[in-house]
PDB file of N, CA, C, O and CB in Angstrom:
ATOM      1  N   UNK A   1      89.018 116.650 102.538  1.00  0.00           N
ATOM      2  CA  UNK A   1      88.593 115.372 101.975  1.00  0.00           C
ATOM      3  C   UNK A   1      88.863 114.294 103.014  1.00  0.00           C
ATOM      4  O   UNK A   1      89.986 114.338 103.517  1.00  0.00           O
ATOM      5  CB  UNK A   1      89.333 115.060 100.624  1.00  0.00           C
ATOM      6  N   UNK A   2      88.134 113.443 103.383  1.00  0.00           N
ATOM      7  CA  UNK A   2      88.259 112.702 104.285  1.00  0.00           C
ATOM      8  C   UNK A   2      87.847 111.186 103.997  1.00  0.00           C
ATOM      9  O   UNK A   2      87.745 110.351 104.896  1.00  0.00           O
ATOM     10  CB  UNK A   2      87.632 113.297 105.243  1.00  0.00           C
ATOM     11  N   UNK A   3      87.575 110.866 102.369  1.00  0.00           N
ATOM     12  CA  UNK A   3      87.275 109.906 101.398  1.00  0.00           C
ATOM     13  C   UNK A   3      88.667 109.146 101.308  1.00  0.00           C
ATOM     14  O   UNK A   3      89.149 109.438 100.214  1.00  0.00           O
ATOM     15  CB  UNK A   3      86.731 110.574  99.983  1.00  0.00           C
ATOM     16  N   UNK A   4      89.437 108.370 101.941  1.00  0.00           N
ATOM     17  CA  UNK A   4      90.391 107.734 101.303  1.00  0.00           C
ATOM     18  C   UNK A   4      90.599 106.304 102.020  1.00  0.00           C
ATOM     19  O   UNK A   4      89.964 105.934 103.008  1.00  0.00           O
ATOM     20  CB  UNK A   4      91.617 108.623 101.271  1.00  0.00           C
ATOM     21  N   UNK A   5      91.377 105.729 101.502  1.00  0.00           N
ATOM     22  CA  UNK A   5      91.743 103.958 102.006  1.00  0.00           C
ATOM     23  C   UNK A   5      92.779 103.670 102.513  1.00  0.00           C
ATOM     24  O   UNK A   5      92.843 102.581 103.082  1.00  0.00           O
ATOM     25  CB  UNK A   5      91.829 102.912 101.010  1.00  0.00           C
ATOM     26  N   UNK A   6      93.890 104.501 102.483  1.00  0.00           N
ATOM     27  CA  UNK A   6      95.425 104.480 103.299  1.00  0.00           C
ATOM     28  C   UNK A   6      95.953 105.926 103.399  1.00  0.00           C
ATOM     29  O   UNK A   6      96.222 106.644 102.436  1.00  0.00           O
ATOM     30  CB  UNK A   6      96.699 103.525 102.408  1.00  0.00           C
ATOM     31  N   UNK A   7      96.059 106.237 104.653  1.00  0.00           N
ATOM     32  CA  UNK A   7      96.940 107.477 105.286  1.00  0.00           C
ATOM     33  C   UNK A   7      98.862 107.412 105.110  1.00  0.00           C
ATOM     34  O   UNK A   7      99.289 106.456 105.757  1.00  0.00           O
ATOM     35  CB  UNK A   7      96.505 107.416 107.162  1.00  0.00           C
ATOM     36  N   UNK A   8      99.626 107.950 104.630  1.00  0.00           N
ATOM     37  CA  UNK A   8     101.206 108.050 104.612  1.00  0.00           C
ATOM     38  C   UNK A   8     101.627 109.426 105.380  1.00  0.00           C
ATOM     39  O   UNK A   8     101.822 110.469 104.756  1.00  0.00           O
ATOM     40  CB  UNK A   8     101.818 108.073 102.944  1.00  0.00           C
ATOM     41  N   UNK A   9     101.723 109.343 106.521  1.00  0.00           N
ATOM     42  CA  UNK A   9     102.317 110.387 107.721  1.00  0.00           C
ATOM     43  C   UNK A   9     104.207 110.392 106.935  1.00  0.00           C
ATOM     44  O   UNK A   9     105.063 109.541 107.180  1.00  0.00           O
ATOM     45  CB  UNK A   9     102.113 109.384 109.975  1.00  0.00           C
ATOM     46  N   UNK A  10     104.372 111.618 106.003  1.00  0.00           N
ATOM     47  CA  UNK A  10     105.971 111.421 106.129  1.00  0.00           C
ATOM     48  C   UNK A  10     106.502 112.691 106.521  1.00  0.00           C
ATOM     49  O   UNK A  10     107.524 113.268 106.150  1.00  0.00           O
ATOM     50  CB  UNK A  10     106.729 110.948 104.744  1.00  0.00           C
ATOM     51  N   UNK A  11     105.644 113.007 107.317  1.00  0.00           N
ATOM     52  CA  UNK A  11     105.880 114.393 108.283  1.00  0.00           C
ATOM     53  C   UNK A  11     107.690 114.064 108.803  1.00  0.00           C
ATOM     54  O   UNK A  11     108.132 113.057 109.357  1.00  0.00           O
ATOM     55  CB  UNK A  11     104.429 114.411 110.057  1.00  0.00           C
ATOM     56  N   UNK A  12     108.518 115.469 108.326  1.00  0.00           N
ATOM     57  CA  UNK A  12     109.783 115.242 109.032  1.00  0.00           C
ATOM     58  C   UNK A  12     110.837 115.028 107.938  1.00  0.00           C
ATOM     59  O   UNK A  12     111.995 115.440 107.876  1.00  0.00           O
ATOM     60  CB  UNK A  12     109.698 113.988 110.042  1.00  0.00           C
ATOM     61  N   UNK A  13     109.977 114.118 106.917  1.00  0.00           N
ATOM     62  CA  UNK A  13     111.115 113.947 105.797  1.00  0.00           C
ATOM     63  C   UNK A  13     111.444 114.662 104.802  1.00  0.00           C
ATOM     64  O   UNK A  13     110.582 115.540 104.781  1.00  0.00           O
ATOM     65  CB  UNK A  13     111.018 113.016 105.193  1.00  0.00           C
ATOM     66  N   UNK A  14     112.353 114.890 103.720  1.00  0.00           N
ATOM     67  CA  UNK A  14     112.637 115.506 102.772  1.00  0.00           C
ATOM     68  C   UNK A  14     112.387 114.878 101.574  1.00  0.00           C
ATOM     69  O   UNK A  14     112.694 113.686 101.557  1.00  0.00           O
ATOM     70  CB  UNK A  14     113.711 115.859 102.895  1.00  0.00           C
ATOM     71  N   UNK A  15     112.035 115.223 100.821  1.00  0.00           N
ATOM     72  CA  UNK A  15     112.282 114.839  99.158  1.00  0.00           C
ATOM     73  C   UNK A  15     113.591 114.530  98.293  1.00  0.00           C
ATOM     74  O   UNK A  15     114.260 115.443  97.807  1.00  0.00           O
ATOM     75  CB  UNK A  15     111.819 115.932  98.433  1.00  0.00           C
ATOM     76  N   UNK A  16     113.957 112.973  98.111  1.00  0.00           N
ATOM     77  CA  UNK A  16     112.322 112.508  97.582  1.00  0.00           C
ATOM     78  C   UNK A  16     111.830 111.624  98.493  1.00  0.00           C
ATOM     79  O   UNK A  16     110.948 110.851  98.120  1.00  0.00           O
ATOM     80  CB  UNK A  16     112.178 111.701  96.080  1.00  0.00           C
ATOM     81  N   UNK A  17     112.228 111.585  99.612  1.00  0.00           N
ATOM     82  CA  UNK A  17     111.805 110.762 100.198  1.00  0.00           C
ATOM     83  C   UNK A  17     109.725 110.305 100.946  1.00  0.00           C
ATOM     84  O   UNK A  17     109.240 109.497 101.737  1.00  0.00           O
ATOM     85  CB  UNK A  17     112.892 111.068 101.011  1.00  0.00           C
ATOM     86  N   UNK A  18     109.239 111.360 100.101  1.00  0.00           N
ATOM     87  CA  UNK A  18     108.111 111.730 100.227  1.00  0.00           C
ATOM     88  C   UNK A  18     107.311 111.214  98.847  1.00  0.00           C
ATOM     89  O   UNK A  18     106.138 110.847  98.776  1.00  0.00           O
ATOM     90  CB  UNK A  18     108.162 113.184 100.534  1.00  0.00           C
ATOM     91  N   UNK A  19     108.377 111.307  97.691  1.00  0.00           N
ATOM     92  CA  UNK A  19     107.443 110.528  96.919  1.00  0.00           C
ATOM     93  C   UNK A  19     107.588 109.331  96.602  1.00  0.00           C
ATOM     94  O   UNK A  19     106.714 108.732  95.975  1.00  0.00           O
ATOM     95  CB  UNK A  19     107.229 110.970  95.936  1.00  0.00           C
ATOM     96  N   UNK A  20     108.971 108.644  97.066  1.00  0.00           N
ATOM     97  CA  UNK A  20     109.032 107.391  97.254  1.00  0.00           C
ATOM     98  C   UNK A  20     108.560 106.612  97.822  1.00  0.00           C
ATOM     99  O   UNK A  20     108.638 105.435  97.469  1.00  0.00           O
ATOM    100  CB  UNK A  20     109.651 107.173  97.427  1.00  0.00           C
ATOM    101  N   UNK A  21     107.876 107.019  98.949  1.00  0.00           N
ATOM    102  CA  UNK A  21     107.047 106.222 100.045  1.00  0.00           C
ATOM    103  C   UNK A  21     105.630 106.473  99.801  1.00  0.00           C
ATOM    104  O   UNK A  21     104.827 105.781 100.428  1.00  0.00           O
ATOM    105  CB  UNK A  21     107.390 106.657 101.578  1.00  0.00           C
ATOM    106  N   UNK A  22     105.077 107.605  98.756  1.00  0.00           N
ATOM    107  CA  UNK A  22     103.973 107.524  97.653  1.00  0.00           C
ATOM    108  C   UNK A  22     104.235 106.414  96.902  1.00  0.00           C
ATOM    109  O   UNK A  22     103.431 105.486  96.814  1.00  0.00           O
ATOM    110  CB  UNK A  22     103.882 108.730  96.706  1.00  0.00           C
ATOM    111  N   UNK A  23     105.379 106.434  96.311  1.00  0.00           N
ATOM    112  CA  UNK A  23     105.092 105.122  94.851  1.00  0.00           C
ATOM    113  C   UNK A  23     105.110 103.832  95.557  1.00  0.00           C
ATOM    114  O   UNK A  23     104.631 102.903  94.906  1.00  0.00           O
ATOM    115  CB  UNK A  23     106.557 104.971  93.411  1.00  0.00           C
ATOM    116  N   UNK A  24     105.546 103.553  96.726  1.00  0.00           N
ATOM    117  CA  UNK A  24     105.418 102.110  97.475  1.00  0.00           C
ATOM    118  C   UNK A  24     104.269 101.779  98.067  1.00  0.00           C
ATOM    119  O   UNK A  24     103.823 100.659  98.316  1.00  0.00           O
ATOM    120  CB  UNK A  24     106.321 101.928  98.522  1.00  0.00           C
ATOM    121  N   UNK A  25     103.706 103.112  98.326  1.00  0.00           N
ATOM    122  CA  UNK A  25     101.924 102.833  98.900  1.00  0.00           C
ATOM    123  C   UNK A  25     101.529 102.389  97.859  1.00  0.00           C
ATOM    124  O   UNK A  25     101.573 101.200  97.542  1.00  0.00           O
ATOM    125  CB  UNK A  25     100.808 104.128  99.392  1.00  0.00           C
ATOM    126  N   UNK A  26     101.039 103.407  97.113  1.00  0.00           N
ATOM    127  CA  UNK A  26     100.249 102.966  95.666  1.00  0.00           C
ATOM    128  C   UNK A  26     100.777 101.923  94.579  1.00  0.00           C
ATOM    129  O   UNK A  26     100.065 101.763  93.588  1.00  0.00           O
ATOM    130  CB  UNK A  26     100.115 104.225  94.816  1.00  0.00           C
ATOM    131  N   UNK A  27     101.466 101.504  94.638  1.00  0.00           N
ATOM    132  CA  UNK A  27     102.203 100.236  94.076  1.00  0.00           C
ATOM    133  C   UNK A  27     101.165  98.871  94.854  1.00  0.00           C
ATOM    134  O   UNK A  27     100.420  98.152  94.188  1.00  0.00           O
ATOM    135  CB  UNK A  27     104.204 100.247  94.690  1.00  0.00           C
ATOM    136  N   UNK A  28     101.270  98.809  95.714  1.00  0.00           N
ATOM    137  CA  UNK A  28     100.651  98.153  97.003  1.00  0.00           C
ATOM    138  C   UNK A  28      98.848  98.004  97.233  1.00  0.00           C
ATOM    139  O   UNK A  28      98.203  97.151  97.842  1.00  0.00           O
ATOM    140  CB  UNK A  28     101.250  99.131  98.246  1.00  0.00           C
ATOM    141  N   UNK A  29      98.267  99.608  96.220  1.00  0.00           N
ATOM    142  CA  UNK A  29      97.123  99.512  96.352  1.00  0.00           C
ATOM    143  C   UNK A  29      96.233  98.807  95.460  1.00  0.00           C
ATOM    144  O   UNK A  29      96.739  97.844  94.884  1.00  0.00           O
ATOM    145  CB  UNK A  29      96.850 100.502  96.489  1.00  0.00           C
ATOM    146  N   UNK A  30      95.065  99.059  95.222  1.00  0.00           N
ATOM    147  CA  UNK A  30      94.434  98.623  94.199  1.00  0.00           C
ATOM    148  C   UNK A  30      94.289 100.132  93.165  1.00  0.00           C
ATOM    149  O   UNK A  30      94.647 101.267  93.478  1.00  0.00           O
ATOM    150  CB  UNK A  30      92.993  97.854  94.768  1.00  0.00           C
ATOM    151  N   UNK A  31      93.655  99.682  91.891  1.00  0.00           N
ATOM    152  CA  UNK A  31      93.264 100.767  91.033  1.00  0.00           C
ATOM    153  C   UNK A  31      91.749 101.589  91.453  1.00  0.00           C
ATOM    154  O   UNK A  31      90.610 101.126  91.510  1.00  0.00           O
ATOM    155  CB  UNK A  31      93.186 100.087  89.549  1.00  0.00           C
ATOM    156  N   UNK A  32      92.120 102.611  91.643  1.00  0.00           N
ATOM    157  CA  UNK A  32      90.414 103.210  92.380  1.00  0.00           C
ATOM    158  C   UNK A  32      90.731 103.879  93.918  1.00  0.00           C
ATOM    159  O   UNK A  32      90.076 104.797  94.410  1.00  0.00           O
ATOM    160  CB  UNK A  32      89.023 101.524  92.743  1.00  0.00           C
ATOM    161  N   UNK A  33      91.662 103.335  94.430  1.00  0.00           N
ATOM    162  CA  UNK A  33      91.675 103.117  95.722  1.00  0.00           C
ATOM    163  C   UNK A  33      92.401 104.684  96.244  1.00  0.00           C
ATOM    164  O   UNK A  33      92.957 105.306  95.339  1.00  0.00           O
ATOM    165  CB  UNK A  33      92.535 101.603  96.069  1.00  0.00           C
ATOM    166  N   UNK A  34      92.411 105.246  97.476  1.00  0.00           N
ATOM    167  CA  UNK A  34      92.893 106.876  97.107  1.00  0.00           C
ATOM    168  C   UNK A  34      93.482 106.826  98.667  1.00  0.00           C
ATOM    169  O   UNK A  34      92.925 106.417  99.686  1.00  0.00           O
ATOM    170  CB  UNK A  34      91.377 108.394  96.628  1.00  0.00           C
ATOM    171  N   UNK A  35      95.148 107.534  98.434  1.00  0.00           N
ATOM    172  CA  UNK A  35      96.159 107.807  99.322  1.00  0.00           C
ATOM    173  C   UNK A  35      96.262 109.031 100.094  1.00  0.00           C
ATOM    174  O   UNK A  35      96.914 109.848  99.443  1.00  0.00           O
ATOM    175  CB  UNK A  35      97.188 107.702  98.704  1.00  0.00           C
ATOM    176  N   UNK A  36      95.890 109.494 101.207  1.00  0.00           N
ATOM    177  CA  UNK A  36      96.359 110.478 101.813  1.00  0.00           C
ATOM    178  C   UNK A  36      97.823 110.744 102.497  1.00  0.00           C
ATOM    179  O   UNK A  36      98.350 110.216 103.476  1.00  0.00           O
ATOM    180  CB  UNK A  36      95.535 110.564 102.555  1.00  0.00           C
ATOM    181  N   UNK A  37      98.373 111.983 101.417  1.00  0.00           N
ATOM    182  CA  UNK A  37      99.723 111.942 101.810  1.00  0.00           C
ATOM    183  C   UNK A  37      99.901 113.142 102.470  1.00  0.00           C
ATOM    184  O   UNK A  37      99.639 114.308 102.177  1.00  0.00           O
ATOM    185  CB  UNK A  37     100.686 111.747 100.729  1.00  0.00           C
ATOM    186  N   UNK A  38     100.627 112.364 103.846  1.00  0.00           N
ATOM    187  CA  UNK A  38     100.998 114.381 104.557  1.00  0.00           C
ATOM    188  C   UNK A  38     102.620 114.461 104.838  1.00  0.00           C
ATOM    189  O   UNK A  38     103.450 113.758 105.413  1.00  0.00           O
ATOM    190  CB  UNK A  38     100.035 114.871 106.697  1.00  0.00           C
ATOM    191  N   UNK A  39     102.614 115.320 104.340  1.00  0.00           N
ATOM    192  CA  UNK A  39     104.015 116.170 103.575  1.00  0.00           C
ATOM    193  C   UNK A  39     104.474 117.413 104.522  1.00  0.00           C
ATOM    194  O   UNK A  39     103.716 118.382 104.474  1.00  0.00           O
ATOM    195  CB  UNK A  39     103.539 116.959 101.842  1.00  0.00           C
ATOM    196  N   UNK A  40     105.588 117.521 105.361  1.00  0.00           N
ATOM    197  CA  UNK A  40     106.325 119.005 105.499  1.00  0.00           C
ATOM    198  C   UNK A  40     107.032 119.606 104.936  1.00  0.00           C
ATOM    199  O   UNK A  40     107.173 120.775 105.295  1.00  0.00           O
ATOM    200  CB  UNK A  40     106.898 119.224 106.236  1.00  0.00           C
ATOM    201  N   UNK A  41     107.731 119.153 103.908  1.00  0.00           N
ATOM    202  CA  UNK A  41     108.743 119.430 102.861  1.00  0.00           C
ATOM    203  C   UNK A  41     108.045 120.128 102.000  1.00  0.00           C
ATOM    204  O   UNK A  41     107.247 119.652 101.193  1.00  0.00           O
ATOM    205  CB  UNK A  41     109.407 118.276 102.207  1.00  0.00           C
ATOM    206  N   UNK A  42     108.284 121.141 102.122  1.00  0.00           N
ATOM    207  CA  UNK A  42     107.757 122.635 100.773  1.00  0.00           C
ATOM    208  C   UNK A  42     108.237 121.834  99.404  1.00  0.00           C
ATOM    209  O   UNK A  42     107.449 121.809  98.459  1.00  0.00           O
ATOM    210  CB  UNK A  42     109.020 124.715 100.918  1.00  0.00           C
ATOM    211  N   UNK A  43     109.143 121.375  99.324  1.00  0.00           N
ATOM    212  CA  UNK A  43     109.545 121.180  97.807  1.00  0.00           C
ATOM    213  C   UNK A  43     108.610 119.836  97.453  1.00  0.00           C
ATOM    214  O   UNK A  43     108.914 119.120  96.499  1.00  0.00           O
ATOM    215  CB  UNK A  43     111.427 120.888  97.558  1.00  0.00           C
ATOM    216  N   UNK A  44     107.779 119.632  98.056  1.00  0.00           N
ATOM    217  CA  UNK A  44     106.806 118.714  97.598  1.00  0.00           C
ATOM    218  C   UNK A  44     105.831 119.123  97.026  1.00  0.00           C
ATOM    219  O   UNK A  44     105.304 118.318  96.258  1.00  0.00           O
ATOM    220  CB  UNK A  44     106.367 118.036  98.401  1.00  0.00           C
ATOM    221  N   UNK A  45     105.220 120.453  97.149  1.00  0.00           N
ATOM    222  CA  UNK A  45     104.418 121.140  96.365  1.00  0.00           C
ATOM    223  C   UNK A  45     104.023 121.428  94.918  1.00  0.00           C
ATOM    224  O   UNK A  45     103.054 121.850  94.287  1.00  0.00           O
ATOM    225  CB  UNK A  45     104.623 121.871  96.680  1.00  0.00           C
ATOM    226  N   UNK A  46     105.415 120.932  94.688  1.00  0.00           N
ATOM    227  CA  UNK A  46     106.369 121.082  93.408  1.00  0.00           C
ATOM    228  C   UNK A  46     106.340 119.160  92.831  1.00  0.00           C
ATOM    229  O   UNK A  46     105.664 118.660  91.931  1.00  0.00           O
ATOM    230  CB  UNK A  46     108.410 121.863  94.060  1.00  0.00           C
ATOM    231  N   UNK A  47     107.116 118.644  93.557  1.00  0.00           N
ATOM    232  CA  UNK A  47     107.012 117.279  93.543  1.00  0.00           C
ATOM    233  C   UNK A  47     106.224 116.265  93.445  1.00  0.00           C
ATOM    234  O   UNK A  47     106.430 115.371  92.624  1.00  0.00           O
ATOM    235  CB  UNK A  47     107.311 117.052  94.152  1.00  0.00           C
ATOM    236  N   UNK A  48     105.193 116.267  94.289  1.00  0.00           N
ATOM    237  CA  UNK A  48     104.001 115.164  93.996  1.00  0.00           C
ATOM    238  C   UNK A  48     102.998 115.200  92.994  1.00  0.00           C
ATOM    239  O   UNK A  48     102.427 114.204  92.550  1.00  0.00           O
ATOM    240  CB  UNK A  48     103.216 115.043  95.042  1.00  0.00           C
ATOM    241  N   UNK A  49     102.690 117.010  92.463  1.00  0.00           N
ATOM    242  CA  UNK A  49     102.211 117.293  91.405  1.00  0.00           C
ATOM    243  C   UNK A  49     102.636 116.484  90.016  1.00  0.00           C
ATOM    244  O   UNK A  49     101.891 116.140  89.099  1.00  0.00           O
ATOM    245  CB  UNK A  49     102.436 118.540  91.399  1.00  0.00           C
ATOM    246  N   UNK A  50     104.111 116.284  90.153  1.00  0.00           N
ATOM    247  CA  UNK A  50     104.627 115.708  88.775  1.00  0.00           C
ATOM    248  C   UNK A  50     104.631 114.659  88.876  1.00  0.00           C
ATOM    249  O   UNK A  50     104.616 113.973  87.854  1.00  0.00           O
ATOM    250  CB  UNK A  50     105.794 115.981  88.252  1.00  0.00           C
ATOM    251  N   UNK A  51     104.655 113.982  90.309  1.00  0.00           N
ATOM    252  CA  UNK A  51     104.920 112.638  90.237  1.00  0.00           C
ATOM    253  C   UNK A  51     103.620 112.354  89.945  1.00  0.00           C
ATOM    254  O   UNK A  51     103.629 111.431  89.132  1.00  0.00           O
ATOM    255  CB  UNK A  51     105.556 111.929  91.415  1.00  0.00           C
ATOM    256  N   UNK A  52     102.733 112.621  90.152  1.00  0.00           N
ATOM    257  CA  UNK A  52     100.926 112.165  90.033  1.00  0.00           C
ATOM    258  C   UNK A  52     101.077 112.281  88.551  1.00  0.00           C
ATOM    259  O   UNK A  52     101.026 111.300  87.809  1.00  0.00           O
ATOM    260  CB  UNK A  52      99.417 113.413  90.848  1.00  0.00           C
ATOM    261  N   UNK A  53     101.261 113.479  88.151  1.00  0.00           N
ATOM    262  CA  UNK A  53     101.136 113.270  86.298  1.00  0.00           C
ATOM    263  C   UNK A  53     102.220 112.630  85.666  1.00  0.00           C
ATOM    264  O   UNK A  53     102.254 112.970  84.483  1.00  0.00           O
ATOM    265  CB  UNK A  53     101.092 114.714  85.408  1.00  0.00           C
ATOM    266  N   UNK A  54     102.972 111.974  85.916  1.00  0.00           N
ATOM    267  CA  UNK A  54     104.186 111.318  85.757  1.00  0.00           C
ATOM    268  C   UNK A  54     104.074 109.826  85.429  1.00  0.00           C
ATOM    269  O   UNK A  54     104.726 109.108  84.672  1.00  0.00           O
ATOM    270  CB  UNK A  54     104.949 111.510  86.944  1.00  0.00           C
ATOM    271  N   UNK A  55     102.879 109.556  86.368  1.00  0.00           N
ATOM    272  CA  UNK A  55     102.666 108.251  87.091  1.00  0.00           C
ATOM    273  C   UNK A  55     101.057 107.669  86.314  1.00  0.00           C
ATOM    274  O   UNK A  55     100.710 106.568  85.887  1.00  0.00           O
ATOM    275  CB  UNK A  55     102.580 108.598  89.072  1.00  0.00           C
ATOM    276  N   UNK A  56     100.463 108.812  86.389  1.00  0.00           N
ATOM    277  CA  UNK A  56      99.379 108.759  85.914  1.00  0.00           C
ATOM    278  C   UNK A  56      98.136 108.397  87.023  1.00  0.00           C
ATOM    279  O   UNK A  56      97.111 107.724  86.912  1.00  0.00           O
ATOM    280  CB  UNK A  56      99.569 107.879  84.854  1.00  0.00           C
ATOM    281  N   UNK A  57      98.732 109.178  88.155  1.00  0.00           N
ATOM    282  CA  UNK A  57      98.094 108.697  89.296  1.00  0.00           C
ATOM    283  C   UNK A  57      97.258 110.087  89.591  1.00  0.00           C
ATOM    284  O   UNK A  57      98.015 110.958  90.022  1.00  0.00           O
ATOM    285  CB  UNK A  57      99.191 108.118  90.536  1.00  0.00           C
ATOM    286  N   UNK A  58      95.781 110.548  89.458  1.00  0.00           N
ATOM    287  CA  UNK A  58      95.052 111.402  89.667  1.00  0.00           C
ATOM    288  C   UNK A  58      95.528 111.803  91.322  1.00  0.00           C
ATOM    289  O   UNK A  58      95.705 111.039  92.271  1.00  0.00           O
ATOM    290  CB  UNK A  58      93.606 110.910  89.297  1.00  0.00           C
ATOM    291  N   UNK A  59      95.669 113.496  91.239  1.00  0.00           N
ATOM    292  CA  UNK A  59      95.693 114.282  92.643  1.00  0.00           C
ATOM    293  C   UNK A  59      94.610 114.524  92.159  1.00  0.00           C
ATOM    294  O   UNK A  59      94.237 114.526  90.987  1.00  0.00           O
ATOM    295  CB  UNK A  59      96.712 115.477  93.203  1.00  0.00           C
ATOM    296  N   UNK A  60      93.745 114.875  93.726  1.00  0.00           N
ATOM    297  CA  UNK A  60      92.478 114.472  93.604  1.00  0.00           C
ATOM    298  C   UNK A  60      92.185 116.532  94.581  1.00  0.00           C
ATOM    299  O   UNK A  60      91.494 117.528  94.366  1.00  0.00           O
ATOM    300  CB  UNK A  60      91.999 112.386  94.597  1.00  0.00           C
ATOM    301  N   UNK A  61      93.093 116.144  95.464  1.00  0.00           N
ATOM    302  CA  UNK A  61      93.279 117.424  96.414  1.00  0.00           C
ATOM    303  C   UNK A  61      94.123 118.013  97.028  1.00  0.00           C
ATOM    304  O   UNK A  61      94.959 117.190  97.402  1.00  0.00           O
ATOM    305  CB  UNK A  61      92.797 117.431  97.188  1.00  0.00           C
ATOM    306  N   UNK A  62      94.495 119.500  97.503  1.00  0.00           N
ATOM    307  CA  UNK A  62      95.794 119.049  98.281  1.00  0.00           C
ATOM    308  C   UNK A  62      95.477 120.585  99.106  1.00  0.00           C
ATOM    309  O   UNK A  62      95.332 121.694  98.594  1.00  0.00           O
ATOM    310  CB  UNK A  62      97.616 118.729  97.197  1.00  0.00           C
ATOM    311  N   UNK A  63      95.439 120.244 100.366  1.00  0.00           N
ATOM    312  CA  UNK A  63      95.127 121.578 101.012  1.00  0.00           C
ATOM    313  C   UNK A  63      96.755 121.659 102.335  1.00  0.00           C
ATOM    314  O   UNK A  63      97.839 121.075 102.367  1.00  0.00           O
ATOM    315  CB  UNK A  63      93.072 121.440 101.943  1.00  0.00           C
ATOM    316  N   UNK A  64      96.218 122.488 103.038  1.00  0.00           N
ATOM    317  CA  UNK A  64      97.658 122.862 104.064  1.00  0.00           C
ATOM    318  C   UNK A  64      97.028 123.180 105.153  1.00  0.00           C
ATOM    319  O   UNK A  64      96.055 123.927 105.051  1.00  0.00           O
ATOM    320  CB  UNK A  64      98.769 124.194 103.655  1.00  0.00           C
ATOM    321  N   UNK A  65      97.423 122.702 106.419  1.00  0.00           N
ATOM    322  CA  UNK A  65      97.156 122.643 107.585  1.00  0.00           C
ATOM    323  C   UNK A  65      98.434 122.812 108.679  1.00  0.00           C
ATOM    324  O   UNK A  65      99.492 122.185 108.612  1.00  0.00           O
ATOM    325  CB  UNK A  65      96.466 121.479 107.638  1.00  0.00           C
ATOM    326  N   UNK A  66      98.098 123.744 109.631  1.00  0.00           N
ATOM    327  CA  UNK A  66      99.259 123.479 110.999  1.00  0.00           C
ATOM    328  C   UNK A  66     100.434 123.068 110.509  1.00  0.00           C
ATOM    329  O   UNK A  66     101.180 122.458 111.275  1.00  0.00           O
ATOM    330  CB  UNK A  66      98.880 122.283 112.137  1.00  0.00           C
ATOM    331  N   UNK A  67     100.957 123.376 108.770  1.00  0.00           N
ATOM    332  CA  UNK A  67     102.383 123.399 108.445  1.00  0.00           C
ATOM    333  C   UNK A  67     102.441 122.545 107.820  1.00  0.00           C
ATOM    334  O   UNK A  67     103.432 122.502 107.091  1.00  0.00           O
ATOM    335  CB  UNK A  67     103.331 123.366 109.308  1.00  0.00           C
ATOM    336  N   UNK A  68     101.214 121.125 107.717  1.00  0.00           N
ATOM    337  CA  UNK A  68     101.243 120.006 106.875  1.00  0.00           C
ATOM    338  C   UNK A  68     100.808 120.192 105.496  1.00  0.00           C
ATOM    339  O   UNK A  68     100.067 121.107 105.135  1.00  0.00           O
ATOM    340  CB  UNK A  68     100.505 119.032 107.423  1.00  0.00           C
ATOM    341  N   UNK A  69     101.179 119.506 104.919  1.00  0.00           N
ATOM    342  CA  UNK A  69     100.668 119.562 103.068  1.00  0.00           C
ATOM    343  C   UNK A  69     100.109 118.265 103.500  1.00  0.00           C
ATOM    344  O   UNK A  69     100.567 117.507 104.355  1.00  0.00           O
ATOM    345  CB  UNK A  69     102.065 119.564 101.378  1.00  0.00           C
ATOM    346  N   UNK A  70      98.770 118.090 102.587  1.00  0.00           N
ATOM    347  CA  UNK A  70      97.587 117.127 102.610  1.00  0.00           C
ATOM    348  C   UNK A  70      97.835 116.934 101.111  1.00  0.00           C
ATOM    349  O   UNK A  70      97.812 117.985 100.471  1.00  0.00           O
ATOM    350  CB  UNK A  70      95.936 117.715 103.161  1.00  0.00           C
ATOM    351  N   UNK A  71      98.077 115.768 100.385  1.00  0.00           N
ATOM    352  CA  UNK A  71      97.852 115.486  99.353  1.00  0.00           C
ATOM    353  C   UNK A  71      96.590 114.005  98.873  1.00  0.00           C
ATOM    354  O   UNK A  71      96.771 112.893  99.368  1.00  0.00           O
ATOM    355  CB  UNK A  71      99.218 115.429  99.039  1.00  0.00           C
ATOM    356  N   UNK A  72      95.666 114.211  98.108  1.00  0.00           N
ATOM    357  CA  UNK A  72      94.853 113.100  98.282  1.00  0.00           C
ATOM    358  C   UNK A  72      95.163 112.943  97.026  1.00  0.00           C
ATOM    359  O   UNK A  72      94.986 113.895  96.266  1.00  0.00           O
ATOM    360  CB  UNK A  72      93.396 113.117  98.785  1.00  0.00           C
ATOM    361  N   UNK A  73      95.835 111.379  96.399  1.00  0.00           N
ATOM    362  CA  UNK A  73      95.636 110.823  95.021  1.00  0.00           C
ATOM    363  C   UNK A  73      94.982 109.248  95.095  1.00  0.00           C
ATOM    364  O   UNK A  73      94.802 108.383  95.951  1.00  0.00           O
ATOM    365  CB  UNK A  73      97.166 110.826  94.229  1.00  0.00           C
ATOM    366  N   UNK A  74      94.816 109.385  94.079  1.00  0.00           N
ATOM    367  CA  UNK A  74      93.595 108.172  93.454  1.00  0.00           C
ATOM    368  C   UNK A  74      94.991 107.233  93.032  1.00  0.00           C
ATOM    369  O   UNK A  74      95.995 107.905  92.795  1.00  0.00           O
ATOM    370  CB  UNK A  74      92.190 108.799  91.671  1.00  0.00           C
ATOM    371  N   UNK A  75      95.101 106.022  92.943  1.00  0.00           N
ATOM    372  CA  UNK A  75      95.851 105.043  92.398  1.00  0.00           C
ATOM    373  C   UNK A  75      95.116 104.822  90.865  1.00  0.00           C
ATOM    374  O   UNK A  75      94.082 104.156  90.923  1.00  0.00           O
ATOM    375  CB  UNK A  75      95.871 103.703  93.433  1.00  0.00           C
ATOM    376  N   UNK A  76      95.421 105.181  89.828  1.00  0.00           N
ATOM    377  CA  UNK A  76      95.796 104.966  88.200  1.00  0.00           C
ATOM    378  C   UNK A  76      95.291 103.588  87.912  1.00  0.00           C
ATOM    379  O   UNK A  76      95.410 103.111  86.783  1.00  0.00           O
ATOM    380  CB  UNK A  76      97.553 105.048  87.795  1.00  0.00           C
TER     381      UNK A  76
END
């Protein structure tokens, strides 16, 4: 997916520090507007899933690349 309005590189970090710097993007965005989040932390796999339904913030996609997790959500 290559459809989005702000990129979050938190390549390196751990959780939660991966979905905290999700809820400060999208806090920040508009409604409609869609976040690409890239993730190395395995336990995010687990994590951003809930935080999206948590939040009420549509995951839209989430594929894996060269070790990265790609998460694309829509801002709620």
């Amino acid at each position: 997916m290559s459809d989005f309005d702000v990129e979050l590189d938190t390549s390196g970090m751990n959780c939660p520090l991966p979905v905290l710097k999700a809820r400060k993007a999208l806090s920040e965005m508009s409604a409609g507007q869609r976040l690409h989040l890239i993730v190395t932390d395995p336990g995010a796999k687990q994590d951003i899933p809930a935080f999206c339904k948590m939040t009420n913030n549509p995951l839209l996609d989430t594929n894996e690349q060269d070790g990265k997790i790609h998460f694309f959500l829509e801002k709620g």
